[in-house]
N, C-alpha and C positions, 0 to 999 in steps of 0.2 A: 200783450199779456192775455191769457185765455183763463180767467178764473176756472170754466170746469175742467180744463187739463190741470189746475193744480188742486182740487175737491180730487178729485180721482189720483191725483200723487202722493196725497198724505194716507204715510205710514199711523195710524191711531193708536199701536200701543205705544212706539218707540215718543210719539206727541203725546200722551197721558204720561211717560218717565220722565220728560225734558219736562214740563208743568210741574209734577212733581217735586222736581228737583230746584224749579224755581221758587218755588212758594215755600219748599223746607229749609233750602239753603240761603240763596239769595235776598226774599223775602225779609228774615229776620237783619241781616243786615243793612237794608235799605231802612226797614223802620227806624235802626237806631244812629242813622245815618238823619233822619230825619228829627229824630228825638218824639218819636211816635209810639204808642204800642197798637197792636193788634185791633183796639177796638175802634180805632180811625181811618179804618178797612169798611166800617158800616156805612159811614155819608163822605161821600167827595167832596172837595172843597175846590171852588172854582178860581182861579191865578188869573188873572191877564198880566201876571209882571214880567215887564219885557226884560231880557238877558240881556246884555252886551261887554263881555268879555274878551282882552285880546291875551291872557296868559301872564301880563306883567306884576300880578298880586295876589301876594300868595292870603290873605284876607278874601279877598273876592275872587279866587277858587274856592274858599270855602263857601262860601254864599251859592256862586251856581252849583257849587256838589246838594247843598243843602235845597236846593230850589228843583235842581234834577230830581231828587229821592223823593221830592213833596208829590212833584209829576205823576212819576211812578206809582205813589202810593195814590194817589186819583185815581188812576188808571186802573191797578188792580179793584179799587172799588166800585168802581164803573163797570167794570169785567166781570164782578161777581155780580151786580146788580140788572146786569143784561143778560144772565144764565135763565135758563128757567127754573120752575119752583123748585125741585127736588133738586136739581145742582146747586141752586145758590142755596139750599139747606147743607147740604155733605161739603160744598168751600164753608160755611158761616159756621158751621159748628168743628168744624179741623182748624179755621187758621183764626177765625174771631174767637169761640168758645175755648178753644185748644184743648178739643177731646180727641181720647186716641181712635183709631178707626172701629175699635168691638164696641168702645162706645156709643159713637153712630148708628153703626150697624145694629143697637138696639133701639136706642134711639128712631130708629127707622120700621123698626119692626119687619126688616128683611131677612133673610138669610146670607150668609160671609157669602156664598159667590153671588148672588145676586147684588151684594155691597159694594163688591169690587166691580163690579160692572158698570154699575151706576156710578160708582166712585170714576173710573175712567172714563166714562162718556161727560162728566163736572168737566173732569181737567182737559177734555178736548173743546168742551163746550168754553171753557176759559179763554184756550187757546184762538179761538176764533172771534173773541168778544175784545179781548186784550191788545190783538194786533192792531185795530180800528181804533186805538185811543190814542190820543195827543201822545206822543214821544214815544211809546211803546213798539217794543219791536216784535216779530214774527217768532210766535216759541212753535210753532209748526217743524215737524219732522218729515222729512219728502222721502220717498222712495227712491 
């Protein structure tokens, strides 16, 4: 595996749409998968609970679904918290505070294209922070 052949393969807006798209769509159903809200996105919570599942119960599929979404939701907050300053501001005030983007964007005291830029270079910087956590997979877009 040649990590800078794959740094030079990623597509960056097509990887700021798939982040996107995880954090709007998927996101909220893993929280309540978890029985989480949003604000448990701020501190990770650390598991050593070992899994061992073989599929015969249907009670302890819920428990690993429920133990998988806890993962997850580490992960993204480990991901946000591995950004830098102004990313992990533009993820913490979208998906913790749940302001809409013109909000931010004042919030920030930028201008709308310069928010959107920043806002994509968050969700790539996500992208890269995310993949590196326990159970999390590659929201990376290749060319």
């Amino acid at each position: 595996m040649d990590l800078l052949l794959d740094i030079d393969n990623i597509d960056y807006k097509k990887t700021a749409l798939n982040v996107q798209g995880f954090l709007d769509h998927k996101l909220p159903h893993i929280l309540r998968l978890a029985n989480e809200n949003p604000a448990s996105l701020k501190s990770p919570v650390i598991s050593d609970m070992p899994i061992n599942h073989d599929g015969s119960n249907h009670n302890e599929d819920k428990i690993v679904k429920y133990i998988a979404a806890k993962n997850l939701i580490n992960g993204v907050a480990k991901a946000f918290q591995s950004c830098s300053k102004t990313s992990f501001q533009i993820l913490k005030s979208k998906y913790i505070d749940n302001l809409q983007d013109w909000q931010v964007e004042q919030l920030m005291y930028c201008s709308h294209s310069t928010y959107f830029k920043l806002r994509d270079k968050a969700y790539n910087e996500f992208a890269d922070c995310f993949e590196l956590q326990n159970g999390c997979k590659d929201l990376h877009v290749y060319k």
